[in-house]
BAMIBA-548354 format. One record per residue (C-alpha): x, y, z. Coordinates in nm, 3 decimals, m for minus. Layout:
<torses>
+---------+---------+---------+
|      xx |      yy |      zz |
+---------+---------+---------+
|       X |       Y |       Z |
...
+---------+---------+---------+
</torses>
This chain:
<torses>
+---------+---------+---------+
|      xx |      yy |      zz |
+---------+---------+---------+
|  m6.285 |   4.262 |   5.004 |
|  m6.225 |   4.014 |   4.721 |
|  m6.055 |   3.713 |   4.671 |
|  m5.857 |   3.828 |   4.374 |
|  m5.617 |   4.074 |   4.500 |
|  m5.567 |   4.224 |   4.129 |
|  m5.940 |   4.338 |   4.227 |
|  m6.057 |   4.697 |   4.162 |
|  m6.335 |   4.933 |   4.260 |
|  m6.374 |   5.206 |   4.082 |
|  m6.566 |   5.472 |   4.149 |
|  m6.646 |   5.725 |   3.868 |
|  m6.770 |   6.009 |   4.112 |
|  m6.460 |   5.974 |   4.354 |
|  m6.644 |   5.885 |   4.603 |
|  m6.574 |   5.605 |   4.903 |
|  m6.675 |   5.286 |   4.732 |
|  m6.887 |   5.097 |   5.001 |
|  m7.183 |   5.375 |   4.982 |
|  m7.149 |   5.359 |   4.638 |
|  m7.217 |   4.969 |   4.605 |
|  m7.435 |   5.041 |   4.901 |
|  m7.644 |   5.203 |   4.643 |
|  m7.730 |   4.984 |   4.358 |
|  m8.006 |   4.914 |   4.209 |
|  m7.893 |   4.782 |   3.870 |
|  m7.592 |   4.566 |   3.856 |
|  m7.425 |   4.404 |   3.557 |
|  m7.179 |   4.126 |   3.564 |
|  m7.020 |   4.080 |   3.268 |
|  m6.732 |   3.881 |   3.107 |
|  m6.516 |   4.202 |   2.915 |
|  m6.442 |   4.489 |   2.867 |
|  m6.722 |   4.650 |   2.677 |
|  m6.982 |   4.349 |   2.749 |
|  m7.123 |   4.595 |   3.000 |
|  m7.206 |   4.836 |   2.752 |
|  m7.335 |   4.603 |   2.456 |
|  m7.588 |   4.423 |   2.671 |
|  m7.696 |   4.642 |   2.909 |
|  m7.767 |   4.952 |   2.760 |
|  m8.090 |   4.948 |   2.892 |
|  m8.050 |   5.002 |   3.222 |
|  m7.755 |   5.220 |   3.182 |
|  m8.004 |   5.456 |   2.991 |
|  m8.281 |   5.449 |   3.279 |
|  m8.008 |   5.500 |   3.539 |
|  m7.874 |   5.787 |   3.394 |
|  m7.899 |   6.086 |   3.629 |
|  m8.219 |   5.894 |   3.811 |
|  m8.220 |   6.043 |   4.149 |
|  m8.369 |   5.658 |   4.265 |
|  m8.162 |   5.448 |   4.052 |
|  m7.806 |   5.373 |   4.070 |
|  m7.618 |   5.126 |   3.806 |
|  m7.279 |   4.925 |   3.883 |
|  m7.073 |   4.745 |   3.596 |
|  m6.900 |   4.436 |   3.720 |
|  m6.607 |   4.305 |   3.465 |
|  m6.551 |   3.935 |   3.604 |
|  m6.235 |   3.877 |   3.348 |
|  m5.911 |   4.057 |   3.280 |
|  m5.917 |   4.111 |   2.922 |
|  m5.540 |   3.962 |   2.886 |
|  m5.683 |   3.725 |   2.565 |
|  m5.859 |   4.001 |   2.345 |
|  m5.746 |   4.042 |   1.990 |
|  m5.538 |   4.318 |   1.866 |
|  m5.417 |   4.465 |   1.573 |
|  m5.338 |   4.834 |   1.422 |
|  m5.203 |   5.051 |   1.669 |
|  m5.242 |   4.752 |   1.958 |
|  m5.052 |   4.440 |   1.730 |
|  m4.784 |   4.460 |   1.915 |
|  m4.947 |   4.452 |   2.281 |
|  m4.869 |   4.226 |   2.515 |
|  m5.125 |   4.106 |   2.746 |
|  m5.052 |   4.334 |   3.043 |
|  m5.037 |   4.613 |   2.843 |
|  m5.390 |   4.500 |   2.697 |
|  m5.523 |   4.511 |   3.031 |
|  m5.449 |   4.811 |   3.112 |
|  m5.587 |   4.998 |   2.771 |
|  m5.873 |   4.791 |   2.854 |
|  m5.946 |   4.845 |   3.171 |
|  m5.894 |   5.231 |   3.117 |
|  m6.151 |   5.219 |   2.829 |
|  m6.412 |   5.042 |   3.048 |
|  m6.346 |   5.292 |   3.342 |
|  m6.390 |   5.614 |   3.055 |
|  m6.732 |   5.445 |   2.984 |
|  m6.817 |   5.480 |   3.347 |
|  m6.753 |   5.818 |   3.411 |
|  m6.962 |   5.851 |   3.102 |
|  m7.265 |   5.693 |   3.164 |
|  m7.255 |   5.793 |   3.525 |
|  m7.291 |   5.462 |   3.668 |
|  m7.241 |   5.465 |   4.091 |
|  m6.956 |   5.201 |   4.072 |
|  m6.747 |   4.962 |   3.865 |
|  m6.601 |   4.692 |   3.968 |
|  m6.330 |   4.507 |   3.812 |
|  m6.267 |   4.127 |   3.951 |
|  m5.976 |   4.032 |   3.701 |
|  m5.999 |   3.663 |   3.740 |
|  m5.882 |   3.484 |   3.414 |
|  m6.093 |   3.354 |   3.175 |
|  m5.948 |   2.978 |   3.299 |
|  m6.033 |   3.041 |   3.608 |
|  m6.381 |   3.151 |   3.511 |
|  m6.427 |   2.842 |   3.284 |
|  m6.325 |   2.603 |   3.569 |
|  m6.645 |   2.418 |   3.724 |
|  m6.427 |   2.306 |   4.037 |
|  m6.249 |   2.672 |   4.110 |
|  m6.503 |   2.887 |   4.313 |
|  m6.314 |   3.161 |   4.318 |
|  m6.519 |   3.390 |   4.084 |
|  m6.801 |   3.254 |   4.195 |
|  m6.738 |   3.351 |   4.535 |
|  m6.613 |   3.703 |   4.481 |
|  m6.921 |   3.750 |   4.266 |
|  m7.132 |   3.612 |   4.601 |
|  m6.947 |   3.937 |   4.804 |
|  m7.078 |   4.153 |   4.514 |
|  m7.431 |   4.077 |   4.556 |
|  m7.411 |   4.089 |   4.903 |
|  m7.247 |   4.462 |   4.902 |
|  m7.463 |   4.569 |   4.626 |
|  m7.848 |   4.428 |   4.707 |
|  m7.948 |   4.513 |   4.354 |
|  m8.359 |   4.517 |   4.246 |
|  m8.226 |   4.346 |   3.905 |
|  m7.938 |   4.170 |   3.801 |
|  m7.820 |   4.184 |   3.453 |
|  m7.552 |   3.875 |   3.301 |
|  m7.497 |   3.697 |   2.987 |
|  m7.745 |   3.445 |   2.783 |
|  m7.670 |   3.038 |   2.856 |
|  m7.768 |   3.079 |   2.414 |
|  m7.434 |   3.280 |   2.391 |
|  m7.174 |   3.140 |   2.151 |
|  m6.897 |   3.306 |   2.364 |
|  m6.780 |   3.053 |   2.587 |
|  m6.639 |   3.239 |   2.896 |
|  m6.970 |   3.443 |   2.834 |
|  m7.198 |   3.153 |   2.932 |
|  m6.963 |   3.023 |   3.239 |
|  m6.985 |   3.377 |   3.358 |
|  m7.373 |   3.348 |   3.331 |
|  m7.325 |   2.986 |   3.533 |
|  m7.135 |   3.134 |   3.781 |
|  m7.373 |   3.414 |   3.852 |
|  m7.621 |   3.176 |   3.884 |
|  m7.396 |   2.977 |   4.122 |
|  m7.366 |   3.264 |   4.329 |
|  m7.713 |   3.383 |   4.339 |
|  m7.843 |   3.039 |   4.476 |
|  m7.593 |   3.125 |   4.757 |
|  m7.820 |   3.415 |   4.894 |
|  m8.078 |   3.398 |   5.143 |
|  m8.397 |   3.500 |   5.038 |
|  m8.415 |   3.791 |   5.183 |
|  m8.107 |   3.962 |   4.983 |
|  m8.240 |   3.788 |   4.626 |
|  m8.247 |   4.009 |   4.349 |
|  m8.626 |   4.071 |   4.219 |
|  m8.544 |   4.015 |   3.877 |
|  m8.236 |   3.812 |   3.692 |
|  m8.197 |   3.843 |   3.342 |
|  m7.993 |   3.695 |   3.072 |
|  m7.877 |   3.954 |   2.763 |
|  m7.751 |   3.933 |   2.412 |
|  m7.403 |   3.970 |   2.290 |
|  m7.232 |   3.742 |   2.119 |
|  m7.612 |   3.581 |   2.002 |
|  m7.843 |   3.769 |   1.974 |
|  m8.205 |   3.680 |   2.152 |
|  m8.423 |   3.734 |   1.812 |
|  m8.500 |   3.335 |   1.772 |
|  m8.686 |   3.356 |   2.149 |
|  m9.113 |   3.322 |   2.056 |
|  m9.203 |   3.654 |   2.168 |
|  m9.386 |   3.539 |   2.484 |
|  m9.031 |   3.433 |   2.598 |
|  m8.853 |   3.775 |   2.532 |
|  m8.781 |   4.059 |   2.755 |
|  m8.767 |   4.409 |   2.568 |
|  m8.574 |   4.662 |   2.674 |
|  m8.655 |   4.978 |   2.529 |
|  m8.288 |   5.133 |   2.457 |
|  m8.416 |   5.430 |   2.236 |
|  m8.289 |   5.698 |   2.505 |
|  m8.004 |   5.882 |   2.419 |
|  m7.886 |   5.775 |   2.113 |
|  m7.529 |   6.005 |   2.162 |
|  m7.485 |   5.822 |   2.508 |
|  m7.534 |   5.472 |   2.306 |
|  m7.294 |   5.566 |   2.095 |
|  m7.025 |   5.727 |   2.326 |
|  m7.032 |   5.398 |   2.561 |
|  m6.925 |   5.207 |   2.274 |
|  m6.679 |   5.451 |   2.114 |
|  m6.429 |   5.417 |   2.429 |
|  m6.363 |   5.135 |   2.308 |
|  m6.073 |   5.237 |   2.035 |
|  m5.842 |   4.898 |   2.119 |
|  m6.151 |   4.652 |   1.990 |
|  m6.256 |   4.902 |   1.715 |
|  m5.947 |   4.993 |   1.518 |
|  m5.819 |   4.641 |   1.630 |
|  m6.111 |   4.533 |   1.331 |
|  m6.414 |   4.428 |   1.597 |
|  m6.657 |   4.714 |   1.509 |
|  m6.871 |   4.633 |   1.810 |
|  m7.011 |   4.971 |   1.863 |
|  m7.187 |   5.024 |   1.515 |
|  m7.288 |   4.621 |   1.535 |
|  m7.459 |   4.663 |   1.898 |
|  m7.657 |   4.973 |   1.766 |
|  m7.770 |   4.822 |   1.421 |
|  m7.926 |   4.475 |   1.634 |
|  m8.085 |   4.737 |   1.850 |
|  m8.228 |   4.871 |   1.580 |
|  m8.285 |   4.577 |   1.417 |
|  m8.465 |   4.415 |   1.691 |
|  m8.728 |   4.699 |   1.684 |
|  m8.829 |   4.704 |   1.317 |
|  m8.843 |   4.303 |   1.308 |
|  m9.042 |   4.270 |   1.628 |
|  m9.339 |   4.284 |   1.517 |
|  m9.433 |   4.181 |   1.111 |
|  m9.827 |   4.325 |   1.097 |
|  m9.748 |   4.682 |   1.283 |
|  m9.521 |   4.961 |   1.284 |
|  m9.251 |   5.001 |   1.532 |
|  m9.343 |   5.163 |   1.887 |
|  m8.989 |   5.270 |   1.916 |
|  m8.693 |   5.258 |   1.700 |
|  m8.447 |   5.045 |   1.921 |
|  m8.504 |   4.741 |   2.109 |
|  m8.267 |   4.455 |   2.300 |
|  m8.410 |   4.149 |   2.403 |
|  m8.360 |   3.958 |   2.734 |
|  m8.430 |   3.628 |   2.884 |
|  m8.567 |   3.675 |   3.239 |
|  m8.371 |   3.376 |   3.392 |
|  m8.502 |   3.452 |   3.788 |
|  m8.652 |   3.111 |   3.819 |
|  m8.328 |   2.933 |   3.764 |
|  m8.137 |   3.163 |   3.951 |
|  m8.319 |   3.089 |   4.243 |
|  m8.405 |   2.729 |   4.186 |
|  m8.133 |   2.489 |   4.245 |
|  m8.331 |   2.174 |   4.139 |
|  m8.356 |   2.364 |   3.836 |
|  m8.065 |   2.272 |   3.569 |
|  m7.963 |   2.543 |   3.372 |
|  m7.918 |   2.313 |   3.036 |
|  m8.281 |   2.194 |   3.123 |
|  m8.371 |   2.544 |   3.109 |
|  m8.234 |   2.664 |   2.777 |
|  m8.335 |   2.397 |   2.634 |
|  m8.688 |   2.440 |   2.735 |
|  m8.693 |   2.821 |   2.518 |
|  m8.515 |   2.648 |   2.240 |
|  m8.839 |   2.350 |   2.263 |
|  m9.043 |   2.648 |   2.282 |
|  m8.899 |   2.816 |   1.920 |
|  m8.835 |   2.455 |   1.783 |
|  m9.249 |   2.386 |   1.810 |
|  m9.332 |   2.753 |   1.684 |
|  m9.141 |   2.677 |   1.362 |
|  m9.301 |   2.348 |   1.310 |
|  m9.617 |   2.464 |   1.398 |
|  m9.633 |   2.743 |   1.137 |
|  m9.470 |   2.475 |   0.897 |
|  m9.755 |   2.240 |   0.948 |
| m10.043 |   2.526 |   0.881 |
|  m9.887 |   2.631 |   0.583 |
|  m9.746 |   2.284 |   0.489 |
|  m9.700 |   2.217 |   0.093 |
|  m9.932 |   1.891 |  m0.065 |
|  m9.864 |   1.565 |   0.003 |
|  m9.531 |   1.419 |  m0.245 |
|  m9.835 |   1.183 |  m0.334 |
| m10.026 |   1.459 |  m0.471 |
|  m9.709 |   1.626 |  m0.672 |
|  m9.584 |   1.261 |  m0.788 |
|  m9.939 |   1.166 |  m1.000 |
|  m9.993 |   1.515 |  m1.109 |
|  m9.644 |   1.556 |  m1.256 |
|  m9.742 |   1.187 |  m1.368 |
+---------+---------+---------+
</torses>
């Protein structure tokens, strides 16, 4: 079904896996192990037990480079694939979702502008799948083999006819958060719902946790974060927020380049800061020089 033969569909509910894709109307493609879960808790939540909804997580990687200490120090990379990939299928069964899908292409491979591979196997997902929206990483991400993931989803969305386009593509926080985006620019995702599933999603993930990455309290505290910092002159309309950048025009528009793109948001925050700078700006050196004589 895939080019990468080390491929994987996994399907929590035992089920056959091409009704299961079949049914999708949230899909994820994310980098790691546990990206899934960190960025897209949003949709997990909505999906959960939705008689009309259906999520699928897509890992694009295989986790062989992840740090590792504790009880995992002495790992080698197989062996971290495997915990791994175990942890991320425990998270499925938990939240439910219809499928997950695990591509294993290295993070090389990933990175590499001129191998199509992922981008091609990620094509074949969208095609199987036909989700409404389409969830992948922010181009603002520090996390290199974050942001090529996000440029080959974007690759391989451009590939699709019209007809089979997503109706929404949107870019999520994980290794940067989206809190510097003017708020005209941000998508919020309400992740209040089910606090204890939050929490178990992220507590799967033992290897990154003892191994001294304590991504499951750090996702939930910039959720709730995001919600009391939203907004400065009101109080908060719900305790837990993630932020998104709704990147369906350049998914769709290949004259469009995505560096053009970013850079147009970070424009956007640059000339808010000024702007409020420039209101509130302090006197003229002139002024301070003669009166401090």
């Amino acid at each position: 079904m895939f080019d990468n033969k080390k491929s994987e569909i996994f399907v929590p509910d035992g089920g056959d896996p091409a009704p299961a894709l079949a049914k999708t109307t949230d899909l994820c493609i994310a980098a790691h192990q546990d990206d899934i879960e960190i960025m897209a808790y949003g949709p997990i939540a909505d999906c959960f037990g939705a008689p009309d909804r259906s999520f699928t997580g897509c890992v694009l990687s295989d986790g062989a480079g992840s740090p590792r200490a504790g009880a995992y120090a002495a790992y080698t990379d197989e062996q971290m694939m495997q915990v791994r990939d175990s942890e991320q299928k425990s998270a499925s069964c938990i939240g439910r979702y219809g499928a997950l899908v695990l591509l294993r292409h290295t993070s090389a491979e990933i990175k590499n502008p001129r191998d199509n591979a992922a981008r091609d196997d990620i094509e074949r997902l969208l095609r199987l799948t036909a989700p409404h929206a389409l969830y992948t990483h922010n181009l603002a991400d520090k996390h290199s083999t974050h942001v090529a993931v996000a440029l080959r989803v974007i690759e391989a969305a451009r590939l699709l006819p019209e007809s089979e386009r997503p109706a929404h593509v949107y870019s999520m926080e994980v290794w940067r958060g989206l809190d510097w985006l003017c708020d005209g620019d941000k998508t919020v995702f309400d992740v209040s719902a089910r606090p204890n599933l939050a929490a178990a999603l992220l507590g799967v993930y033992d290897s990154q946790i003892a191994g001294g990455k304590h991504y499951d309290s750090a996702a939930i505290g910039r959720r709730l974060a995001n919600a009391t910092f939203f907004a400065s002159h009101g109080a908060d309309d719900c305790p837990s927020l993630s932020y998104a950048l709704d990147i369906t025009e350049l998914a769709f528009d290949p004259s469009l380049k995505p560096v053009d793109f970013i850079r147009r948001h970070i424009d956007n925050f640059a000339a808010e800061v000024a702007s409020n700078l420039e209101k509130l700006q302090l006197p003229a050196l002139s002024s301070i020089r003669e009166r401090n004589g």
